[in-house]
C-alpha positions as CSV (number, residue, x, y, z in Angstrom):
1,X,58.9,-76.2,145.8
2,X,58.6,-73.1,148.0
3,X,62.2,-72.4,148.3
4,X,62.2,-72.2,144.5
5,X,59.3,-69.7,144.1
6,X,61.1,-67.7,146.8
7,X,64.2,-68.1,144.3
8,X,62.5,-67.4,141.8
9,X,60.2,-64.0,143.5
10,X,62.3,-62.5,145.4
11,X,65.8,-61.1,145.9
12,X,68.4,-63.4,148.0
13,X,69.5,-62.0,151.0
14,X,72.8,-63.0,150.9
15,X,73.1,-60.2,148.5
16,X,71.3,-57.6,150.8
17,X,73.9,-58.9,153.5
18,X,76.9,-58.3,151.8
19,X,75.0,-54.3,150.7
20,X,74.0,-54.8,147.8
21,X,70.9,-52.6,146.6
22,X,68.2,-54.7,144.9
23,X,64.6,-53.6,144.0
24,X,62.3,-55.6,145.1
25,X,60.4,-58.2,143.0
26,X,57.4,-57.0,141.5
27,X,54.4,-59.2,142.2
28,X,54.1,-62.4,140.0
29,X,53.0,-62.0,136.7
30,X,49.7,-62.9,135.5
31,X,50.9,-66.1,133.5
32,X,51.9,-67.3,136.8
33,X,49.0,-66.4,139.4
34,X,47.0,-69.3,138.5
35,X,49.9,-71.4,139.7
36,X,50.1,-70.2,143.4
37,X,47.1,-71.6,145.0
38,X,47.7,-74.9,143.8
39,X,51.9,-74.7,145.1
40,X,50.8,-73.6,147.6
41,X,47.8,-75.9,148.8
42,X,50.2,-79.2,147.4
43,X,52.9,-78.0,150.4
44,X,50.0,-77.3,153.2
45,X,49.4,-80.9,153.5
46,X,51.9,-83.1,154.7
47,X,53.1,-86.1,152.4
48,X,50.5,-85.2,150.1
49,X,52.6,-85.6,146.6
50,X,50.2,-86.3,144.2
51,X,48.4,-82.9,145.4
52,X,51.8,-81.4,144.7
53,X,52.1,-83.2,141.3
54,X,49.2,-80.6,140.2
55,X,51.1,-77.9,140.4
56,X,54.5,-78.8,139.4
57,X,52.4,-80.6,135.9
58,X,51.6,-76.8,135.6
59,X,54.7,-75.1,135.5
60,X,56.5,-77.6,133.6
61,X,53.8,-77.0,131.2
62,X,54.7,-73.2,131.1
63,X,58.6,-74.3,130.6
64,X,57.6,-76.3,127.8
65,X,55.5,-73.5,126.2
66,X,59.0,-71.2,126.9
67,X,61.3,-73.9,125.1
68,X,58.6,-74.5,122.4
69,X,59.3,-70.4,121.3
70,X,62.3,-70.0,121.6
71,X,62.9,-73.6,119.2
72,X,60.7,-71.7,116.9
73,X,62.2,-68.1,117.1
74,X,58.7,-66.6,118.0
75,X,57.9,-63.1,119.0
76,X,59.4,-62.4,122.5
77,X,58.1,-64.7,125.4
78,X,55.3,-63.3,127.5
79,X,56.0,-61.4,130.9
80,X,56.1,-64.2,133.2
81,X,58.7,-65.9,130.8
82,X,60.6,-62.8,131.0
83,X,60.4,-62.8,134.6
84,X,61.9,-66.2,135.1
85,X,64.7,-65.6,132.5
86,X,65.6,-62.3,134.6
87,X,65.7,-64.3,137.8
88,X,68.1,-67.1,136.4
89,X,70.4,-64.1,134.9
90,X,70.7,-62.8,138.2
91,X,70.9,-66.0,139.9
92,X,73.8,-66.1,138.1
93,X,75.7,-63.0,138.8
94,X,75.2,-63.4,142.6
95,X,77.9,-66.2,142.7
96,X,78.0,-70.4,143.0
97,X,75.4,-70.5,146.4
98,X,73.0,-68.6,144.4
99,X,73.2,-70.8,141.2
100,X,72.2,-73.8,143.1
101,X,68.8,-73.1,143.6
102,X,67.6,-72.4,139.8
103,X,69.6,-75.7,138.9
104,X,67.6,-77.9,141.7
105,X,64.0,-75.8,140.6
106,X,64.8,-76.8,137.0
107,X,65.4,-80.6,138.4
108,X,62.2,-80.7,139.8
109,X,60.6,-79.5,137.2
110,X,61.9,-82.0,134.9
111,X,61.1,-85.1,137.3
112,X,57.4,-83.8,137.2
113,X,56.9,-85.2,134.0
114,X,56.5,-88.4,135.3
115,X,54.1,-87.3,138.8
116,X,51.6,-85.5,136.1
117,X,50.8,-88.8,134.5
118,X,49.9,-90.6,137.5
119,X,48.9,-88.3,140.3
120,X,46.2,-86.0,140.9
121,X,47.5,-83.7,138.3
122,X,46.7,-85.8,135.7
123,X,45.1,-85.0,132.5
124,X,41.3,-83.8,133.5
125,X,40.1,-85.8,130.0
126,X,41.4,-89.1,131.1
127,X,39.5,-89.1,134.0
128,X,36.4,-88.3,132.1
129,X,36.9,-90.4,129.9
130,X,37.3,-93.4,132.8
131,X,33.7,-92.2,133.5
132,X,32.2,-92.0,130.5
133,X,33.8,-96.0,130.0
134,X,31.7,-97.0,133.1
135,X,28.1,-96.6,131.7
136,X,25.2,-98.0,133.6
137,X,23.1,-100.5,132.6
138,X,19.8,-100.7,130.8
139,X,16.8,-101.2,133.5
140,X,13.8,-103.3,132.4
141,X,10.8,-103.6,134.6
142,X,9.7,-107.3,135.1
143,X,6.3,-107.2,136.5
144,X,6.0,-111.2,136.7
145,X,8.2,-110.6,139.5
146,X,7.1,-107.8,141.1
147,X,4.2,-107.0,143.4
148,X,3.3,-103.6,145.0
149,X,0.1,-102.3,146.6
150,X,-2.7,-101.2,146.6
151,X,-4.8,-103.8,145.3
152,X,-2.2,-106.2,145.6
153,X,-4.5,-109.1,146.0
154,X,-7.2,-110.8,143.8
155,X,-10.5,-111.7,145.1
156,X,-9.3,-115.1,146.3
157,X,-7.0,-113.9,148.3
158,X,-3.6,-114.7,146.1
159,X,-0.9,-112.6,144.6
160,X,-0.4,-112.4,141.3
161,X,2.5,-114.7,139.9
162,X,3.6,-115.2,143.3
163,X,2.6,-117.9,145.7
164,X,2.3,-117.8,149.3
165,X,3.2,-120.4,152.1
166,X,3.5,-121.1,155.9
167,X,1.5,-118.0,157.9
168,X,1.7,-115.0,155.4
169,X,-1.2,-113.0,155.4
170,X,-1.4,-110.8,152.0
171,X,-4.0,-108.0,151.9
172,X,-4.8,-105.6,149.6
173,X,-1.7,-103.0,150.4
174,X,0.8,-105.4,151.9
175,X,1.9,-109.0,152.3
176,X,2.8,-110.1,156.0
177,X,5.4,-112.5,156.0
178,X,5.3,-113.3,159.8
179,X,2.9,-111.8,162.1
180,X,3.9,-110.7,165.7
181,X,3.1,-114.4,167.3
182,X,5.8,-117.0,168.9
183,X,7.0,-119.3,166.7
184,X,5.6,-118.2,162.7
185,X,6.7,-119.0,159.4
186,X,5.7,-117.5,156.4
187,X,7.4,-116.7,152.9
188,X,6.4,-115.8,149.2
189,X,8.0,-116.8,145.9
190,X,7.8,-116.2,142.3
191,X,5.5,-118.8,140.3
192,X,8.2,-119.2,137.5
193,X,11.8,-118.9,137.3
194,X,13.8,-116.1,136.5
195,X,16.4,-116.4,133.5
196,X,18.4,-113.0,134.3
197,X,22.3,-112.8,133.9
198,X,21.7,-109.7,136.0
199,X,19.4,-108.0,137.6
200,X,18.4,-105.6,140.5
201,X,15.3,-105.8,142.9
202,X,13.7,-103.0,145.4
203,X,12.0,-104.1,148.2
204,X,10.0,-101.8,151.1
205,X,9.6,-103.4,154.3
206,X,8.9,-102.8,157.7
207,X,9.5,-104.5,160.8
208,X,8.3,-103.6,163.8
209,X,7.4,-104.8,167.7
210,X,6.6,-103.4,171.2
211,X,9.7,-104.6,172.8
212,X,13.5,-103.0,172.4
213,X,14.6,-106.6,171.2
214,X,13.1,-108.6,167.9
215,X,13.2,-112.0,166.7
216,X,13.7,-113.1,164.0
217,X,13.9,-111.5,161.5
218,X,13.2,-111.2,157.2
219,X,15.8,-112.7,154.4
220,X,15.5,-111.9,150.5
221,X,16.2,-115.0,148.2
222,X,17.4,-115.7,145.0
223,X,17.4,-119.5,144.5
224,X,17.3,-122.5,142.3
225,X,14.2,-124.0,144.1
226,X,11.2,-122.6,146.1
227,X,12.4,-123.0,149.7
228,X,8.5,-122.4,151.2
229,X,9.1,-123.7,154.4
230,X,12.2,-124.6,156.4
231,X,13.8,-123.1,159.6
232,X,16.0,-120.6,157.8
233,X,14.1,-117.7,158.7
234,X,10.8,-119.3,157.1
235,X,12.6,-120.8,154.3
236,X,14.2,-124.0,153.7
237,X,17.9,-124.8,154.7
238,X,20.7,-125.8,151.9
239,X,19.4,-123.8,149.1
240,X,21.4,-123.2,146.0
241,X,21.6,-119.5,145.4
242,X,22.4,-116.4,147.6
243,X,19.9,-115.0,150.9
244,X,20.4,-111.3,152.0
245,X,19.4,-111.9,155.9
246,X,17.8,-109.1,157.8
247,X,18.9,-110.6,161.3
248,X,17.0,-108.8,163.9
249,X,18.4,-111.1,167.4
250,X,21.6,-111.6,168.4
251,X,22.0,-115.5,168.6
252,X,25.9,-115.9,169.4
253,X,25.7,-112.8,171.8
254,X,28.3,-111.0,170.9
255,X,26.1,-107.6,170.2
256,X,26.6,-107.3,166.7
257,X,22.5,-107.0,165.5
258,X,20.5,-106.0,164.3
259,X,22.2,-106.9,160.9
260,X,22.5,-107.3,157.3
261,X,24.5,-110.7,156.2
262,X,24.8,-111.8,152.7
263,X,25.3,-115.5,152.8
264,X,25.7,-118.2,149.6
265,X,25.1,-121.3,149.4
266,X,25.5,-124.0,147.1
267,X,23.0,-126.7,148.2
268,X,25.0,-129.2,150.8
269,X,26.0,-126.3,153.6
270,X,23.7,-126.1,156.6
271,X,23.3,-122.6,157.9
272,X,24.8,-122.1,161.5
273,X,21.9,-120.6,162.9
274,X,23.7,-120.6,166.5
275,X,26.4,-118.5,165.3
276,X,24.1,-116.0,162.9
277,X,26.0,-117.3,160.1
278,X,29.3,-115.4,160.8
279,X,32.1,-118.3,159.3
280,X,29.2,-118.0,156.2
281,X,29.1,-114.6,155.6
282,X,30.2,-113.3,152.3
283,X,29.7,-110.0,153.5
284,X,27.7,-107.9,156.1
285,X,26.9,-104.4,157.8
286,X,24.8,-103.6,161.1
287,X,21.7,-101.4,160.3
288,X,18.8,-101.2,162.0
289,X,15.6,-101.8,160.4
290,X,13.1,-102.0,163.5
291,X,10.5,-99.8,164.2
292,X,11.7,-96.6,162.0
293,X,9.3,-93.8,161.5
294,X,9.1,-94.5,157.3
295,X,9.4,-97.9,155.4
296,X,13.3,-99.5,155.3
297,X,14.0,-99.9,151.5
298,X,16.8,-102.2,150.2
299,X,18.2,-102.3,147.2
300,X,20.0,-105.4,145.7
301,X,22.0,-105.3,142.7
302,X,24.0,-108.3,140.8
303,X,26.0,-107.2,138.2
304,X,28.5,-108.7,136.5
305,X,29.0,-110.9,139.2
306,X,28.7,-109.2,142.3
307,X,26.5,-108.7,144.6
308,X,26.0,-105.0,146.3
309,X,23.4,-104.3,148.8
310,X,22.3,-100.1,149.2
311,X,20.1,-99.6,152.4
312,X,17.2,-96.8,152.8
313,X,17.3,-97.0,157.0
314,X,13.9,-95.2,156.6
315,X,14.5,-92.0,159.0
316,X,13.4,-89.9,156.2
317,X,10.6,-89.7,153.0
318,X,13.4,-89.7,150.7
319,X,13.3,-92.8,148.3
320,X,16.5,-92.8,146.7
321,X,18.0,-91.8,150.0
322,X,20.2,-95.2,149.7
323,X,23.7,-96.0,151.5
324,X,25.7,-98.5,151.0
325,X,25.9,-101.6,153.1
326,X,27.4,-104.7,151.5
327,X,29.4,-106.4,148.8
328,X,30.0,-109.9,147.4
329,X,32.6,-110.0,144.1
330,X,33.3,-113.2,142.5
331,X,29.8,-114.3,143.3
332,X,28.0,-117.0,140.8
333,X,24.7,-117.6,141.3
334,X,22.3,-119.8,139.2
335,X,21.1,-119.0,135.8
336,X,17.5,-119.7,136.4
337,X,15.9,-119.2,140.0
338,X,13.4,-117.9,142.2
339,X,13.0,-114.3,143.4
340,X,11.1,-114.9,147.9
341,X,11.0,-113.2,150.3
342,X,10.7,-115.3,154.0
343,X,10.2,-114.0,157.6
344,X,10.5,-115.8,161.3
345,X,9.7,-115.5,164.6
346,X,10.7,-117.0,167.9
347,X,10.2,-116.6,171.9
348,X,10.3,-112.7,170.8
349,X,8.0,-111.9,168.0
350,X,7.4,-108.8,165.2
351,X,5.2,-108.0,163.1
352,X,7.3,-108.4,159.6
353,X,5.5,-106.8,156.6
354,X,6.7,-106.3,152.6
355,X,4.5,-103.7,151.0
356,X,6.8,-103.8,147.6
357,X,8.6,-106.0,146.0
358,X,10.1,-104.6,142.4
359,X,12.2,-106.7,139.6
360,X,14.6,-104.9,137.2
361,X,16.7,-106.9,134.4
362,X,19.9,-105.3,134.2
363,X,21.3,-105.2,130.4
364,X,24.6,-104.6,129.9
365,X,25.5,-101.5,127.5
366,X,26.4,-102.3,123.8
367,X,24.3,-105.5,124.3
368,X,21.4,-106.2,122.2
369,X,17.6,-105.7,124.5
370,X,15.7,-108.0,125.0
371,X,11.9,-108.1,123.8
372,X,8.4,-108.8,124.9
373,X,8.4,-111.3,121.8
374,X,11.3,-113.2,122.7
375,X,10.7,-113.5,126.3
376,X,6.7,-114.9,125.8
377,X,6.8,-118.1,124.2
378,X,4.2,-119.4,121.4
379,X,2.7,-122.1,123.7
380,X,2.2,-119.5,126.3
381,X,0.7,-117.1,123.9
382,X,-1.9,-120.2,122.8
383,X,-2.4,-120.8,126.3
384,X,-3.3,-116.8,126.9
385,X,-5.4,-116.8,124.1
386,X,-7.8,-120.1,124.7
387,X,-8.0,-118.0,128.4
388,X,-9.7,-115.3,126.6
389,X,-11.8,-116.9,124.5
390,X,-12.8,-118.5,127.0
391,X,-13.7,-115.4,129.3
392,X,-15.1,-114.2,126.2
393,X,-18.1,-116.9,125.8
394,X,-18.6,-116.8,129.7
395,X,-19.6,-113.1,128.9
396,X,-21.5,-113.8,125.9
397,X,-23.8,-116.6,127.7
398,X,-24.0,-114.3,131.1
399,X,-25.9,-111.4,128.6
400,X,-28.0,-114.0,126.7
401,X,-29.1,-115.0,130.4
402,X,-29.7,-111.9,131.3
403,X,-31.5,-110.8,128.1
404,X,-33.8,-113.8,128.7
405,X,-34.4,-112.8,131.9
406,X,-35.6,-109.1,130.8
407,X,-36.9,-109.0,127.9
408,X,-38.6,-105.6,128.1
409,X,-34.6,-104.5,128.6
410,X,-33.7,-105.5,125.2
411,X,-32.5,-103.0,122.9
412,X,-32.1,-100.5,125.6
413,X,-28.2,-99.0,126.0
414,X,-26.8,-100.6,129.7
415,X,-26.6,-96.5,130.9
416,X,-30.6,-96.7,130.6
417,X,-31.2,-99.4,133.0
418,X,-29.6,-98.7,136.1
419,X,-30.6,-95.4,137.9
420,X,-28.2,-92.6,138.7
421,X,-27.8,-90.8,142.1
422,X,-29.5,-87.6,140.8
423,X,-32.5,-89.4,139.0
424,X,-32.9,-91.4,142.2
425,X,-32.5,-88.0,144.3
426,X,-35.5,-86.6,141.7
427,X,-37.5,-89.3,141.8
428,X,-37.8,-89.2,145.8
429,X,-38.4,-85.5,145.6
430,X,-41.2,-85.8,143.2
431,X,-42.8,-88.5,145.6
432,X,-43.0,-86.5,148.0
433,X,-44.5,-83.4,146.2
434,X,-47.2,-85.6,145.2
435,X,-47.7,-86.7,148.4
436,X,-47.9,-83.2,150.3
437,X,-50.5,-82.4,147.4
438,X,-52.8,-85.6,148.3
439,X,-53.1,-84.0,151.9
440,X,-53.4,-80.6,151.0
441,X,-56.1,-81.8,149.0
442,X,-58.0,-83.6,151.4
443,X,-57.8,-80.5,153.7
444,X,-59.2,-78.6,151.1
445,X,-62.1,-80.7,151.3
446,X,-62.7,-80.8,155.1
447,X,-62.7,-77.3,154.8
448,X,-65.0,-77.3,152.2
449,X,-67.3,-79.4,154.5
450,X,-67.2,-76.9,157.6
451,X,-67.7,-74.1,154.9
452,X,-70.9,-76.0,154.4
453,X,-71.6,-76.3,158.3
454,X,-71.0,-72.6,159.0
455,X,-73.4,-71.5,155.7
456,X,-76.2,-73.9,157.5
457,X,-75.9,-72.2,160.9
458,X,-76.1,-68.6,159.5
459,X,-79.0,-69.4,157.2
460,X,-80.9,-71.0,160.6
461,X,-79.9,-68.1,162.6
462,X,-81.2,-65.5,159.8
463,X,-84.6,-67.3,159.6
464,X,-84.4,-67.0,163.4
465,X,-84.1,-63.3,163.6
466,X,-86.6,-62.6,160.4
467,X,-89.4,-64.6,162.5
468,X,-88.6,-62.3,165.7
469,X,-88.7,-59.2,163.3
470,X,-92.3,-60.5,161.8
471,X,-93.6,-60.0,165.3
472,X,-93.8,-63.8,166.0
473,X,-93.3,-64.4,170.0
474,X,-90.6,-66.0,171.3
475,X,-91.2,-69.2,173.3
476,X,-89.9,-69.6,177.1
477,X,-86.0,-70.6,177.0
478,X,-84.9,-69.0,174.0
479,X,-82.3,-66.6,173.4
480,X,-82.8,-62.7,173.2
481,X,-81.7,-60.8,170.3
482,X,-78.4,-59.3,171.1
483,X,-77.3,-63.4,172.0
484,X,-78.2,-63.7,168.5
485,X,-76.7,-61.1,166.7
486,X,-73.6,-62.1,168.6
487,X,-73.6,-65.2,167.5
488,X,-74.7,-64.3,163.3
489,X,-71.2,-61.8,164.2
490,X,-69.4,-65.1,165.2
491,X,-70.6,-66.7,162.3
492,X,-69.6,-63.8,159.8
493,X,-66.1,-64.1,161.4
494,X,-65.9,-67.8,161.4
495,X,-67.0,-68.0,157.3
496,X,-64.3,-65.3,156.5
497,X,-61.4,-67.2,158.2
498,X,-62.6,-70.1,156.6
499,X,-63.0,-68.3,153.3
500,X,-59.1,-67.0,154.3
501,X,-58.3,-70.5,154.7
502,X,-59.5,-71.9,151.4
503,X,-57.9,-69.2,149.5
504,X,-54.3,-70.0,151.2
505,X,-54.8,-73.7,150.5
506,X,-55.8,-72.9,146.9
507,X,-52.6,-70.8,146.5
508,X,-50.9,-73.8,148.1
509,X,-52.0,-76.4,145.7
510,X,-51.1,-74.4,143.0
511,X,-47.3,-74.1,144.2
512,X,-47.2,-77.7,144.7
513,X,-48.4,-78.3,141.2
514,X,-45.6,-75.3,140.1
515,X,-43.1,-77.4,141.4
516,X,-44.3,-80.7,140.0
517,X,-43.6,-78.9,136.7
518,X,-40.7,-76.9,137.3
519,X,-39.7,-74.6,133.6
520,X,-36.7,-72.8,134.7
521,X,-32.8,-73.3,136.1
522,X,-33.8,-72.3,139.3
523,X,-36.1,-75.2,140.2
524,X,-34.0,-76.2,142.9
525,X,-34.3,-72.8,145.1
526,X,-37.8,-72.3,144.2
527,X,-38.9,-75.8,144.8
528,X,-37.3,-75.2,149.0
529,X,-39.5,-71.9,149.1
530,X,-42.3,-73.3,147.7
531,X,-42.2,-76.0,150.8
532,X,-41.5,-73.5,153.5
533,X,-44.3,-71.6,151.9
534,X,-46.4,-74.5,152.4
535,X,-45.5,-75.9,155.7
536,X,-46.3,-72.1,157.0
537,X,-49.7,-72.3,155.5
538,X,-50.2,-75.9,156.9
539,X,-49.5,-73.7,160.5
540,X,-52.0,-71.0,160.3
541,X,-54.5,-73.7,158.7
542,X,-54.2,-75.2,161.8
543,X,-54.0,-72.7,164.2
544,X,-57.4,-71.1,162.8
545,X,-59.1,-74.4,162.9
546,X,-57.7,-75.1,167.0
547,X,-58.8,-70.9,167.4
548,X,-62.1,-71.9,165.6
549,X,-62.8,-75.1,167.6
550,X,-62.2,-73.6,170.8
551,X,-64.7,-70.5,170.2
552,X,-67.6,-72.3,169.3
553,X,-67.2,-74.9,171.9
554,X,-69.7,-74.4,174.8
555,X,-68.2,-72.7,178.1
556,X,-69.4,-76.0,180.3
557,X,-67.9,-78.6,177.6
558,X,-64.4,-76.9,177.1
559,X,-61.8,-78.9,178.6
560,X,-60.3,-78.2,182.1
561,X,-56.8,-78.0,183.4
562,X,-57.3,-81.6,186.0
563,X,-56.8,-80.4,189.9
564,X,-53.6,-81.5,191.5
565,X,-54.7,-84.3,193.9
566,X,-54.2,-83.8,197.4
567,X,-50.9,-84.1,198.5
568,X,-50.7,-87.0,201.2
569,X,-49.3,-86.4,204.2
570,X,-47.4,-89.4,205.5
571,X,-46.0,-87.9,208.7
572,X,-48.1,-86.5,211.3
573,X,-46.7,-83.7,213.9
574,X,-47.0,-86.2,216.9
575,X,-44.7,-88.3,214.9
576,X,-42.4,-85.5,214.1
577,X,-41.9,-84.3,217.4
578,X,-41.4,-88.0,218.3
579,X,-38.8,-88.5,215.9
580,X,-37.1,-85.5,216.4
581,X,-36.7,-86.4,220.3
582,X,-35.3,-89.7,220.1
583,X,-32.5,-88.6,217.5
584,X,-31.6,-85.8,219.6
585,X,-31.1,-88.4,222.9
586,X,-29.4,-90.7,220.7
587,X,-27.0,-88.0,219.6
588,X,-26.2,-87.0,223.3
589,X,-26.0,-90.3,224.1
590,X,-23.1,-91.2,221.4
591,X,-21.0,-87.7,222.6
592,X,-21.3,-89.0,226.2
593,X,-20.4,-92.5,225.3
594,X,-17.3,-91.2,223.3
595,X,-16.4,-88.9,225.7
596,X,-16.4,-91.6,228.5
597,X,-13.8,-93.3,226.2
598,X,-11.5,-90.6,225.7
599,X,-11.5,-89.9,229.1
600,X,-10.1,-93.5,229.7
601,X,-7.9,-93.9,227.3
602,X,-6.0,-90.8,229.1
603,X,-5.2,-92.7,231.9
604,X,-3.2,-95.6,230.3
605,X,-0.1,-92.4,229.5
C-alpha cells in the first residue's frame, strides 16, 4: 500500500536515471490527507490487516465517488481526483515497468471491497447498532431478600425475612457468619423462595484474622433447599443449585488461594473438600479477600443463563470499582430457591462478617414488568391485614389502660404530658431561685434581730452617759467616760454596717423576685448577673458579720492560735556521740577486712 502512494506521490526514478526532468509532486491534496494517518498506521504494525482494511475501505470509497461522476458526466472531479488521473497518464508515458504499479494499486483497491465489510474498517453504524441490540436489563429491588445495616436487627434479635443457623451472630450493622473460633459454623437464608428467571445480588463482606493464613472461608448460595448446617463451608453438602466459594486455605496445597470457585451441583455430587473442589469447578479466579483496608464487594449476575461473578478487592472507597473474576455459560439453575450466605472455620480461624446483602430481579428488555400486585398473593394480603388489625386493637386497649390509669390526663394532647428538656431546665432554675430567696430571707431576719441588739446597747449606754452628765456618782469598777464614748462610737459604726447590710439584702431580695418574674428576651443574661450579684452580697454579708463578731468580742475571750507542743527529743547527745563512734569503727573495720582480702587474693597470680 506504500509503494502505491509512492506511485501515486511522487516521480519514479527510473525516469530521473535515464535524465529526465520532472517537477516534483506537490503535496497531497486535501481530499486525500485524511487518508495518510490511517495507510500509514495500518502498515506500522505487522500482520495487522484488518487495521489496514480501514484505509484501503477509504480510498476505494474516493474511487467510487470518481467513477460515480464521471458515469454521470458531472462538473470536473475535485483536485485529488485530478491528481490521481495525472499520475496514471504519466504512469503511462514512462514505459511497461512504470504501468505495473497503477495496475496492482487499482487491484488492491478493488479486493478491499471485501476487507471493509469485515475488518476494522467496517461501517461505524453497524457497530452501533450491535450495541444499541445489547440493552441491559431492567433492575428491580427485592427487599424480601435483602438485608443491610444499620438497624439490621429487630428487638429479638432476628433478621427480617431471613433466618439464622449454626453460630451466626447478627447485630444491629452486620451479620457474623462465623466468628474467629476453631471449628464454627454459621449461615443465613431467605424465609421464602425466590421465583426469579434472572437476577443479580451484591453482597459486602469482610474477612479478616491475625495470622497471614485463614480458614475457611465464606460461600454465597442459590439453592432449591435451605442448606443451614452441613460441612460445606457451614452449609449442607449435595445441594441442588450453584455456591460461589470464597476459599480462603489451601487444602490440596498446590498454592492456588485464596480463591473464588463457582461450583454446581445437582443434588447427588459430594463436594471434594480435600481437593478444594478443582475437578468441580465450573469456573474460578484467585483474589484475595482477607484483611483489606475497605469492605470486598461481589457482584453475581445470572442472566440468561450464565453466571458472571465481578469482584470489588476493596483497596479503595470506590463502590462500583468492580473487575471481573468468573464465568459459567450454559448454566441452569432451579426455578424457585433460596438466596444464604454460609461461613466456616477450622484449626485456623477468622472472623467472617456480611454487612449487606442486596437482591435485584433482572427483566429482560421488551418483556412485560412485573408488579407489586402480582407478586403479593390475596391470602397473603388477608394474612397482612388480620396482622394489622390486630396491632391495631393492642394499641387501642394499651390507651384505654392508660387512660384508666390517669384520669386527670384525659383530654390533654400526648405533647402536654411528658416534659421537655427546656421546661425541665426552667423548672430546676426556678427551684433554685426560690430557694436562694428562702435564705436570703431568713438572713434578713437575723439581721433584723442584731439590729434590735445593737439599738438596746446604745439606748443603755445613752441612759449611762445622761446619769454621769446629771452629776450622779459613779460607783467603784465602772468605766470612765472616754471608755464609753468609745464604745457609743463602736455602736454608731456597728448600727450603720448593719443598716448597710439590710439595705444590700433588700436590694437582693428584690433581684431574686426580678428574676422569678423575668419580662424581657434577655432573661437568660440578666438572670446569671443577678446571681453573681447576689452571691457577692452573700460575701460582704458575711464578712461584716465575722468583722462585727470579732470587734465586739472581749480581748481575753477571742480565740488563740494553740502553741506548738514541745518537740520531743528522742535522742540524747550521749547517745549521739555513742552512735556516731560505733558506725565509724564498724566502717574501718569493713575497709580493713576487705583490704586483708584483696591482699590475699594477690597471691594466688
Amino acid at each position: 500500500m506504500l509503494q502505491c502512494w509512492r506511485t501515486l506521490s511522487r516521480p519514479e526514478e527510473d525516469g530521473r536515471a535515464r535524465g529526465q526532468h520532472h517537477l516534483q509532486a506537490p503535496p497531497p491534496p486535501v481530499g486525500l490527507r485524511p487518508l495518510m494517518p490511517r495507510v500509514r498506521l495500518g502498515l506500522a504494525e505487522s500482520g495487522a490487516g484488518l487495521t489496514l482494511a480501514l484505509g484501503v475501505s477509504r480510498l476505494r470509497q474516493s474511487a467510487s465517488a470518481l467513477l460515480a461522476v464521471r458515469s454521470s458526466r458531472a462538473p470536473p472531479p475535485p483536485a485529488g481526483l485530478r491528481f490521481l488521473e495525472s499520475k496514471m497518464a504519466g504512469s503511462r508515458q514512462r514505459g511497461p515497468q512504470a504501468r505495473v504499479r497503477p495496475l496492482f494499486c487499482a487491484l488492491l483497491l478493488s479486493l478491499s471491497r471485501f476487507a471493509g465489510s469485515d475488518g476494522m474498517g467496517g461501517d461505524p453504524a453497524a457497530t452501533g447498532a450491535a450495541g444499541t441490540a445489547a440493552a441491559s436489563p431492567h433492575r428491580r429491588f427485592e427487599y424480601k431478600y435483602s438485608f443491610k445495616g444499620p438497624h439490621l436487627v429487630q428487638s429479638d434479635g432476628t433478621v427480617p425475612f431471613w433466618a439464622h443457623a449454626g453460630n451466626a451472630i447478627p447485630s444491629s450493622d452486620q451479620i457474623r457468619i462465623a466468628p474467629s473460633l476453631k471449628s464454627q459454623r454459621g449461615s443465613v437464608w431467605t424465609k421464602t423462595k425466590a421465583a426469579f428467571e434472572n437476577w443479580e445480588v451484591e453482597v459486602t463482606f469482610r474477612v479478616t484474622g491475625r495470622g497471614r493464613i485463614g480458614a475457611d472461608g465464606l460461600a454465597i448460595w442459590y439453592t432449591e433447599n435451605q442448606g443451614l448446617e452441613g460441612p460445606v463451608f457451614g452449609s449442607a453438602d449435595m445441594w441442588n443449585g450453584v455456591g460461589i466459594f470464597f476459599d480462603s486455605f489451601d487444602n490440596d496445597g498446590k498454592k492456588n488461594n485464596p480463591a473464588i470457585v463457582i461450583i454446581g451441583n445437582n443434588g447427588q455430587i459430594h463436594y471434594d473438600h480435600q481437593n478444594d473442589g478443582a475437578s468441580q469447578a465450573l469456573a474460578s479466579c484467585q483474589r484475595d479477600f482477607r484483611n483489606k483496608p475497605y469492605p470486598v464487594r461481589a457482584k453475581i449476575t445470572y442472566y440468561q443463563k450464565t453466571l458472571m461473578v465481578m469482584i470489588n478487592n476493596g483497596f479503595t472507597p470506590d463502590k462500583n470499582d468492580y473487575e471481573f473474576c468468573a464465568r459459567a455459560d450454559n448454566l441452569a439453575l432451579p426455578s424457585q430457591g433460596h438466596f444464604g450466605v454460609s461461613a466456616a472455620t477450622g484449626g485456623l480461624a477468622d472472623d467472617h462478617d456480611v454487612l449487606s446483602f442486596l437482591t435485584f430481579q433482572l427483566t429482560e428488555p421488551g418483556k412485560e414488568l412485573p408488579t407489586p400486585d402480582k407478586e403479593i398473593s390475596e391470602k397473603e394480603k388477608e394474612k397482612y391485614q388480620e396482622e394489622f388489625e390486630h396491632f391495631q386493637q393492642e394499641l387501642d386497649k394499651k390507651k384505654e389502660e392508660f387512660q384508666k390509669g390517669h384520669p386527670d390526663l384525659q383530654g390533654h394532647p400526648a405533647d402536654e404530658i411528658f416534659e421537655s428538656v427546656g421546661d425541665r431546665e426552667l423548672r430546676q432554675i426556678f427551684e433554685g431561685q426560690n430557694r436562694i430567696h428562702l435564705e436570703i430571707k431568713q438572713l434578713n431576719r437575723q439581721l433584723d434581730m442584731i439590729l434590735d441588739e445593737q439599738r438596746r446597747y446604745v439606748s443603755s449606754l445613752t441612759e449611762e452617759i445622761a446619769k454621769r452628765g446629771a452629776g450622779i456618782p459613779a460607783q467603784q469598777g465602772q468605766i470612765t467616760q472616754q471608755e464609753l464614748d468609745t464604745v457609743v462610737n463602736t455602736q454608731h459604726e456597728i448600727l450603720r454596717q448593719v443598716n448597710e447590710m439590710k439595705n444590700s439584702m433588700s436590694e437582693t431580695v428584690r433581684l431574686v423576685s426580678g428574676i422569678q418574674h423575668p419580662g424581657s428576651a434577655g432573661g437568660v443574661y440578666e438572670s446569671t448577673q443577678h446571681f453573681n450579684d447576689i452571691k457577692e452580697h452573700l460575701h460582704i454579708v458575711k464578712r461584716d458579720i465575722d468583722n462585727l463578731v470579732q470587734r465586739n468580742m472581749p480581748s481575753n475571750e477571742r480565740p488563740k492560735c494553740p502553741e506548738l507542743p514541745p518537740f520531743p527529743s528522742c535522742l540524747s547527745t550521749m547517745h549521739f556521740v555513742i552512735f556516731v563512734v560505733v558506725q565509724t569503727v564498724l566502717f574501718i573495720g569493713y575497709i580493713m577486712y576487705r583490704t586483708q582480702q584483696e591482699a590475699a587474693a594477690k597471691k594466688f597470680f
